[in-house]
VOGU-3710 file (C-alpha; in Angstrom, 3 decimals, decimal comma):
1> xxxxxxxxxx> -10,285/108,046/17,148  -11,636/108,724/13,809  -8,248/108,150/12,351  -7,158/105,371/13,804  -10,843/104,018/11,909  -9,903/105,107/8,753  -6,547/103,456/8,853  -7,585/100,475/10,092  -10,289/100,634/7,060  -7,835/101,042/4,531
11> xxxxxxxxxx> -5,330/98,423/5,662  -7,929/96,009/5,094  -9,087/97,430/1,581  -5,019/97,107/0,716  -4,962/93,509/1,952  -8,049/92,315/-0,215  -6,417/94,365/-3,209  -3,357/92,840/-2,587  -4,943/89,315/-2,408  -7,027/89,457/-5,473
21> xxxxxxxxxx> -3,786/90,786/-7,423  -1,764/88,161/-6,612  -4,933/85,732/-7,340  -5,155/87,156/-10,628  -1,451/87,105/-11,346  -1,362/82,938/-10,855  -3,265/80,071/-12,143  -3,791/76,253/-10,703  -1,309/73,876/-12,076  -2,894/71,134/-14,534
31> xxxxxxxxxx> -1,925/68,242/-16,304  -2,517/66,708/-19,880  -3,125/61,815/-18,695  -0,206/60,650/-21,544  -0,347/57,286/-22,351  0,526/54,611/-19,558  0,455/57,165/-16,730  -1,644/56,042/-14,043  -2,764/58,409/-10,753  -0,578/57,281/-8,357
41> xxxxxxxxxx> 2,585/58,167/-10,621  1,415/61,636/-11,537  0,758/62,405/-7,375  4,514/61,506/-7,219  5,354/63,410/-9,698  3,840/66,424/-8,074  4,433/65,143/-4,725  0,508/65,821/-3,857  -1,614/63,424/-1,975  -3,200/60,868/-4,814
51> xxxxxxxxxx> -6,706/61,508/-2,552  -6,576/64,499/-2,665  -5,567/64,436/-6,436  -8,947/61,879/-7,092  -11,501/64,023/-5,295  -10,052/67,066/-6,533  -10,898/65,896/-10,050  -14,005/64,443/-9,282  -12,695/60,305/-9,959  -14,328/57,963/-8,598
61> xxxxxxxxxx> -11,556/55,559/-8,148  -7,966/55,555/-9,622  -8,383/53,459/-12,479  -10,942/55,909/-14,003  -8,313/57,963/-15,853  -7,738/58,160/-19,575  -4,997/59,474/-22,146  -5,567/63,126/-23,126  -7,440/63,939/-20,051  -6,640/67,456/-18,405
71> xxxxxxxxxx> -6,384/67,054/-14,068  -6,070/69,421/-12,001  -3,631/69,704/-9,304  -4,089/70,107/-5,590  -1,851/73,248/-4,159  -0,003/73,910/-7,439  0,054/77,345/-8,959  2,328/79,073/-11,702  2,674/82,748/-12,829  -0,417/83,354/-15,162
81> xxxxxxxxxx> 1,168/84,365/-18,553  -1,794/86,260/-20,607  -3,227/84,273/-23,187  -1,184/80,988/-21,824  -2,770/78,096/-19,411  0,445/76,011/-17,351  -0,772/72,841/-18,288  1,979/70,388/-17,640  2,615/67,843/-20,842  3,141/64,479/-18,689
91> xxxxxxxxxx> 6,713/64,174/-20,859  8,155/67,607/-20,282  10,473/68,792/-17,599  9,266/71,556/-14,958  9,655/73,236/-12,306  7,312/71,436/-10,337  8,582/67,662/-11,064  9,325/65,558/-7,996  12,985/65,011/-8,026  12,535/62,142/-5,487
101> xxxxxxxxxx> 10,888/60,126/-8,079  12,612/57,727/-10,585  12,162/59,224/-14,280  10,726/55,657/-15,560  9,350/52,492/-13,562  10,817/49,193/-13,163  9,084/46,746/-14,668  8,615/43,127/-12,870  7,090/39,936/-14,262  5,479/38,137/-12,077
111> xxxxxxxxxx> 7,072/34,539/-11,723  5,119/31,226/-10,067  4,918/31,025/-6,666  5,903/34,900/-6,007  3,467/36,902/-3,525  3,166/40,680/-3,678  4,599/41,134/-0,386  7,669/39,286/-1,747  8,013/41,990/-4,716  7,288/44,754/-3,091
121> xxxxxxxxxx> 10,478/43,887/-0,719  12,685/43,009/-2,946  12,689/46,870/-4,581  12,319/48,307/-1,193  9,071/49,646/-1,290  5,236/48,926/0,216  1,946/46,837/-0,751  0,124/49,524/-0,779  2,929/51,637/-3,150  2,786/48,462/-5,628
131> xxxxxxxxxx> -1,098/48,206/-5,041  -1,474/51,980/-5,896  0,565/52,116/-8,779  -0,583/49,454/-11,074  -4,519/49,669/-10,013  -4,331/46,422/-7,724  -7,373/45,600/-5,329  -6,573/42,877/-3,889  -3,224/41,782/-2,926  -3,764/38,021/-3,272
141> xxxxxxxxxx> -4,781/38,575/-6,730  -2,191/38,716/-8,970  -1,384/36,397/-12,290  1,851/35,054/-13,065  3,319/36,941/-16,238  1,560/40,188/-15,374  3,792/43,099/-15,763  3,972/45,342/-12,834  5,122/49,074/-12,740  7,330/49,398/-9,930
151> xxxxxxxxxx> 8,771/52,959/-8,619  11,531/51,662/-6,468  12,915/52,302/-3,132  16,453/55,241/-3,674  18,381/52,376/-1,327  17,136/49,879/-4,286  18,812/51,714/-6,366  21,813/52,776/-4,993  22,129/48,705/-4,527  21,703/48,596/-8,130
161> xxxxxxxxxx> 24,486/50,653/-9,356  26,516/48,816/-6,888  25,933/45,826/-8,444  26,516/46,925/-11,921  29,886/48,452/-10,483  30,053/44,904/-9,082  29,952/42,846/-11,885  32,290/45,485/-13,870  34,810/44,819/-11,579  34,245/40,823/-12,022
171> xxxxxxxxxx> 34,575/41,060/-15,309  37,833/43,267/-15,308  39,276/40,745/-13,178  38,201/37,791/-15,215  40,225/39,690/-17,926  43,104/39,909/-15,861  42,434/35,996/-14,943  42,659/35,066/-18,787  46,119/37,056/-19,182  47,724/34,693/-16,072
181> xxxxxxxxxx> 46,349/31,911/-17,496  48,163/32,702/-20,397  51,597/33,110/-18,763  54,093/30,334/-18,174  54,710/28,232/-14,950  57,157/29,664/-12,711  60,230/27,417/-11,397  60,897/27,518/-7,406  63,766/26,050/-5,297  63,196/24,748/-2,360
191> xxxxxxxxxx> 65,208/26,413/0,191  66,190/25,518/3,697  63,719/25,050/5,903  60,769/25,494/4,269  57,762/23,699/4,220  55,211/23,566/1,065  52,601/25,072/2,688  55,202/28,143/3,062  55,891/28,044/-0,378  52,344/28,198/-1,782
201> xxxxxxxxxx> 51,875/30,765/0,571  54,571/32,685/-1,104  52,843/32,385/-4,303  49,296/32,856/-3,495  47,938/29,253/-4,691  46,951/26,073/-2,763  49,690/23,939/-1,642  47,571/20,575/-3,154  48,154/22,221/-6,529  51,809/22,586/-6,158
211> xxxxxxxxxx> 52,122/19,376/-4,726  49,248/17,446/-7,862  51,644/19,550/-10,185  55,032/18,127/-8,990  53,620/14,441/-8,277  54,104/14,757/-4,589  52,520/12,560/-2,599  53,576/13,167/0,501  54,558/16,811/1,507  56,729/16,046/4,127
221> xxxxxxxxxx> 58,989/14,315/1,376  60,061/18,126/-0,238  63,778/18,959/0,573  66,170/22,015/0,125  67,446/22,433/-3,645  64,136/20,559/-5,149  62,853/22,159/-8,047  58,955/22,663/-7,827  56,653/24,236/-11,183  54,434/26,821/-9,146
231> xxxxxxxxxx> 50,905/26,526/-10,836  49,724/29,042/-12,771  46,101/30,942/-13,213  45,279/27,569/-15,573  46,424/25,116/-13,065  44,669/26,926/-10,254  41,386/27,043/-12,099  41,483/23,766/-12,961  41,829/22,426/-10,001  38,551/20,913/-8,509
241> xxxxxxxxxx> 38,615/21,190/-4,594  35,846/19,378/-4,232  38,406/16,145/-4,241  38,852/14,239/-0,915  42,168/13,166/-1,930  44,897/13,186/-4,000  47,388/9,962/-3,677  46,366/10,214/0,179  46,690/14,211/0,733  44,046/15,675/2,402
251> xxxxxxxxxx> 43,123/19,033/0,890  43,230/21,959/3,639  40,259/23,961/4,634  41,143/27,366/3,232  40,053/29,824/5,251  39,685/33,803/3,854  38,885/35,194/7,042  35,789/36,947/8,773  34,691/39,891/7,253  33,072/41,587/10,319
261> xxxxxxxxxx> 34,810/39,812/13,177  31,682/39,884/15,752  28,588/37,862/15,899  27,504/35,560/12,995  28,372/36,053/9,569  28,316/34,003/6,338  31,820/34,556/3,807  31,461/33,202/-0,320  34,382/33,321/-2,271  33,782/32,572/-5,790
271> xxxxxxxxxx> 37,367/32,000/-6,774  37,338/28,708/-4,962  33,784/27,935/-5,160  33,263/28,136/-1,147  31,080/28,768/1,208  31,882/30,056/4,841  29,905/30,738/8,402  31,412/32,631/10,934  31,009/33,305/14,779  32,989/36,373/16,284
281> xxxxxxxxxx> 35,482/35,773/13,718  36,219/31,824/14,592  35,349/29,475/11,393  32,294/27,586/12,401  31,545/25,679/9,179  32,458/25,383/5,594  31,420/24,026/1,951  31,386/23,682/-1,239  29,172/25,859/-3,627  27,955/26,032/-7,169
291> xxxxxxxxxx> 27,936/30,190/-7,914  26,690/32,167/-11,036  28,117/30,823/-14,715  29,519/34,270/-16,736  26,407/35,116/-18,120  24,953/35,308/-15,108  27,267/36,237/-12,288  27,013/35,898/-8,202  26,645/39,675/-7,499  29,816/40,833/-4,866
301> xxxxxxxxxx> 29,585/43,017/-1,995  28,214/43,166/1,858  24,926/42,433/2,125  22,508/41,074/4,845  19,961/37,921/4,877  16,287/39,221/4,189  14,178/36,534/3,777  14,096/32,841/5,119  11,486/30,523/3,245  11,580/26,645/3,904
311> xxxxxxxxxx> 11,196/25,765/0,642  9,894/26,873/-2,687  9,331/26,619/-6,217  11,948/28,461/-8,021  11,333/30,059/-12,068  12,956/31,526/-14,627  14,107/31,799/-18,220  15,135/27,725/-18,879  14,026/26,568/-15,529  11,469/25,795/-13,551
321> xxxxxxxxxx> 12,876/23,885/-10,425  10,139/22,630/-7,552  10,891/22,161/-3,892  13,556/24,596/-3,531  14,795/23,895/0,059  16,375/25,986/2,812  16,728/29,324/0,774  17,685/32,198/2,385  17,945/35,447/0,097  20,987/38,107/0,846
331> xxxxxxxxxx> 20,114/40,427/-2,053  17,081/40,984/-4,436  16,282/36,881/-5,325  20,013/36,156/-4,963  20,120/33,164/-2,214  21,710/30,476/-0,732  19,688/27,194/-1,363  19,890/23,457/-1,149  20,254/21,884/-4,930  19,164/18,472/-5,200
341> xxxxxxxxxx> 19,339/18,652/-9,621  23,141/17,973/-10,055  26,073/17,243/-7,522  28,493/19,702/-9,228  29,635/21,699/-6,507  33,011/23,490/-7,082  32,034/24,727/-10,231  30,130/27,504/-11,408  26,806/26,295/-12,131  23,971/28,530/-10,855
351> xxxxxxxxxx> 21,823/32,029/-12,415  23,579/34,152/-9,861  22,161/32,026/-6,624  24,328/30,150/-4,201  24,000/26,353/-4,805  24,911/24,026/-1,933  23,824/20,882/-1,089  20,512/20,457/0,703  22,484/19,279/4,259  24,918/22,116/3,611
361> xxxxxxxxxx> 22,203/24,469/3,172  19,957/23,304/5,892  23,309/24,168/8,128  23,250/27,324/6,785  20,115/27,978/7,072  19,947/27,100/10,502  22,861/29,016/11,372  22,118/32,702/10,116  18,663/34,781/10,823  17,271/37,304/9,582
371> xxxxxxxxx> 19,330/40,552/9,449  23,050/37,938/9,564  25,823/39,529/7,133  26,689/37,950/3,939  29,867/39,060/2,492  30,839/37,517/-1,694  33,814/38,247/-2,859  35,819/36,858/-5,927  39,264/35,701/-3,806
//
């Protein structure tokens, strides 16, 4: 009995031995405030609990930080070196850095007539994230041309590479557009039996092209052995489908296809300038658009509706456009919209939106919900 005492006395002498040794042998994590950090950025960095980081430290709010201050954080401990202290510089790279969190910020300007709500979807994150991070009481209070700090959502950001992929690939293929515009019109004859829709088929252009190019007026006029110029990239380009008529032909509806094939879905091809709705794959509606000039492209890809607003004021570098109506954003503030300053449709015109007339765009808007696919592609 008197043994089984004395081991039981010892085990626990070991254990606080034990304890105290491995106390000795580690010391609490802290961190040197650099400039522009703020509390909510160096909890993500840790991946610690920004309240529990603030009482910790004794602050009595987040904003009450300062460059060069030392903090110390909650649940973090490192081998104690003799002689050192692991204070973490806020620009080195350690073993105890967040990997879920983006190196630097975006950073947003605040436009007119934006909410915080608004931002805070459009990077895929909370109000309360956005609030946190850049020291924001009150959501309603925020001033247009303030600068926010804005760790964004990893979907964002996958989304983001896709569109830089996206517009990569638009640009290659404009390339490839400038070396067929470049190449000589091709001679076709007519062969038995075929019509000139056939034929443009053949070639990949629009059969009002072929027949503006050869002067035909009536389609049903071409006959086997006639010589036709097929248009080339130029021609195609240059042709404005936005044209009732041509000498009394009616211009076909083109129609690309669904993308999806069930349920509603909305189809922009910027090759021809047009704008499609769908309904389990059967063409419901269709129109002309005005999509992004070079400089500032449509972005391509699948994406979905987001956000519906009636009408709004719309900002940017060299414009400021009121009364926005029927917008309906698919991607970040890329949207379809009603455009009531200029009547150019068929033409690139736009800073990466989807310009339609405001009937066109009430259809549209009207037509899709929240959550309805939107597919842009170049052909």
């Amino acid at each position: 009995m008197h043994i089984r005492k004395l081991q039981f006395v010892i085990a626990i002498i070991l254990t606080l031995f034990s304890t105290t040794l491995f106390a000795q042998n580690t010391q609490q994590v802290t961190h040197i405030v650099q400039p522009g950090e703020n509390l909510f950025r160096i909890a993500l960095r840790y991946g610690v609990d920004m309240t529990e980081l603030s009482e910790l430290n004794d602050l009595p709010d987040a904003r009450s930080i300062y460059s060069g201050q030392e903090l110390v954080i909650p649940g973090l401990t490192l081998p104690a070196v003799e002689g050192e202290t692991p204070i973490i510089e806020g620009n080195q790279e350690d073993v105890v850095e967040n990997p879920l969190v983006a190196a630097a910020p975006i950073v947003h300007t605040i436009q007119r007539g934006e909410i915080l709500s608004q931002i805070a979807g459009q990077y895929g994150v909370t109000v309360e994230a956005v609030m946190q991070a850049n020291g924001i009481s009150n959501p309603n209070r925020i001033v247009v041309g303030e600068e926010l700090n804005i760790w964004a959502s990893s979907e964002f950001l996958a989304q983001q590479e896709a569109l830089e992929e996206a517009i990569a690939e638009q640009e290659a293929q404009e390339e490839a557009l400038e070396e067929i515009q470049s190449s000589e019109r091709e001679e076709y004859v007519v062969q038995s039996g075929e019509y000139l829709s056939q034929i443009a088929r053949r070639f990949n252009v629009s059969w009002v092209a072929i027949a503006e190019l050869n002067g035909i007026t009536d389609p049903d006029t071409v006959y086997a052995g006639m010589t036709l110029l097929i248009p080339n990239g130029s021609d195609v380009l240059s042709q404005n489908v936005s044209y009732a008529t041509y000498n009394n032909i009616a211009p076909a509806v083109s129609d690309p296809g669904a993308r999806i094939g069930t349920g509603r879905e909305i189809v922009v091809v910027l090759s021809t300038q047009m704008t499609y709705a769908y309904e389990d794959g059967v063409l419901q509606h269709s129109a002309l658009a005005s999509t992004g000039l070079p400089a500032t492209p449509t972005v391509q890809g699948d994406f979905k509706v987001w956000n519906k607003t009636r009408a709004q004021t719309m900002s940017g570098p060299g414009y400021y456009l009121e009364n926005v109506e029927w917008v309906m954003y698919f991607y970040q503030g890329y949207g379809l919209h009603g455009t009531w300053w200029h009547e150019n449709f068929g033409q690139p015109m736009s800073h990466g939106c989807v310009n339609l007339t405001n009937e066109d765009a009430q259809w549209f808007y009207e037509f899709a919900s929240v959550g309805t696919p939107v597919h842009v592609r170049f052909y």
